[in-house]
C-alpha positions as CSV (number, residue, x, y, z in Angstrom):
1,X,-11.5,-5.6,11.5
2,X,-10.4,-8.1,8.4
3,X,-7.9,-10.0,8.6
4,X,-4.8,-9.7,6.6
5,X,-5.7,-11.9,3.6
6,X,-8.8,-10.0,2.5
7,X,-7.3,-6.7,2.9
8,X,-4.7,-8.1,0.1
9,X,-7.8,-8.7,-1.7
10,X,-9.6,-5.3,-1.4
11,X,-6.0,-3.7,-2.7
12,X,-5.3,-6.2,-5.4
13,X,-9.0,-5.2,-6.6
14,X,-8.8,-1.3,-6.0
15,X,-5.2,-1.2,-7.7
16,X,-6.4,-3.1,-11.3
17,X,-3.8,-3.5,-13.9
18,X,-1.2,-1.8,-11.5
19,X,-0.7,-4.9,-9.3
20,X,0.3,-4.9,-6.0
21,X,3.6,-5.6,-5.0
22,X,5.3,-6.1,-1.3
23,X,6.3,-1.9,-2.0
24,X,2.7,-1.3,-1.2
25,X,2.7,-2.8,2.8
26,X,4.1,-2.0,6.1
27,X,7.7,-3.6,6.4
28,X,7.4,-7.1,7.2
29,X,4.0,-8.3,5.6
30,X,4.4,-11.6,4.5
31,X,2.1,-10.5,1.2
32,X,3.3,-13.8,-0.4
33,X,2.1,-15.8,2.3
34,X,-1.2,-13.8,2.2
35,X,-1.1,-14.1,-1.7
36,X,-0.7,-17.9,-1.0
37,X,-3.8,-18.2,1.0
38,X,-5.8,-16.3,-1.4
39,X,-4.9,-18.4,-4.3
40,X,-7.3,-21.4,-2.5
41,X,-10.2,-19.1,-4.3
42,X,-9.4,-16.5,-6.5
43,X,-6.8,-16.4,-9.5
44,X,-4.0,-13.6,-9.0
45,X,-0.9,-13.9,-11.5
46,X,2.4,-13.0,-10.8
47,X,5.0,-11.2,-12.7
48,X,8.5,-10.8,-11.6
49,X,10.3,-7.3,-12.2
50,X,13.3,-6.1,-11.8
51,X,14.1,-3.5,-9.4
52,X,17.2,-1.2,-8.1
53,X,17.6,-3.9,-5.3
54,X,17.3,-6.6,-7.5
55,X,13.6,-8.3,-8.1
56,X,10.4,-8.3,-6.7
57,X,6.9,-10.2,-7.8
58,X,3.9,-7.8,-8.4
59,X,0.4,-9.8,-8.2
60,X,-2.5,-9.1,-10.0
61,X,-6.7,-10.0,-9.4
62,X,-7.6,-12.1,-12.4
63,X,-11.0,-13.8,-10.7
64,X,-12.3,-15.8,-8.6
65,X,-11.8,-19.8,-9.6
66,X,-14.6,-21.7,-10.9
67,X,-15.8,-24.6,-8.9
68,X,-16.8,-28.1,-10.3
C-alpha cells in the first residue's frame, strides 16, 4: 500500500491543470501536511480560491526539483 504522500502525488499528476484541493480527500487528511513533505522533491504551486465557506488552496504538479 503507499503511503499517504505519494498517493497526493499520483492525484496531483492524474488531475493536471485542475489541481487538487483538500475537496478531493476523505475528511480529515492533512493534504497540506502531505503537500509539505512533497515539496522536499517536486515543485507543486498553490493558488488560493475563494469558496462559499470562505477559502481554500488548490495545489498543482509543476515537476520535480532539479538537484545541484
Amino acid at each position: 500500500m503507499k503511503n499517504s504522500a505519494e498517493k497526493v502525488l499520483i492525484k496531483l499528476n492524474r488531475r493536471g491543470s485542475k489541481g487538487v484541493s483538500v475537496d478531493q480527500f476523505p475528511t480529515g487528511f492533512r493534504l497540506a501536511a502531505r503537500i509539505n513533505d512533497l515539496r522536499v522533491k517536486y515543485e507543486i504551486k498553490t493558488v488560493m480560491e475563494e469558496v462559499s465557506y470562505g477559502r481554500r488552496a488548490r495545489y498543482f504538479y509543476i515537476g520535480e526539483l532539479e538537484t545541484t
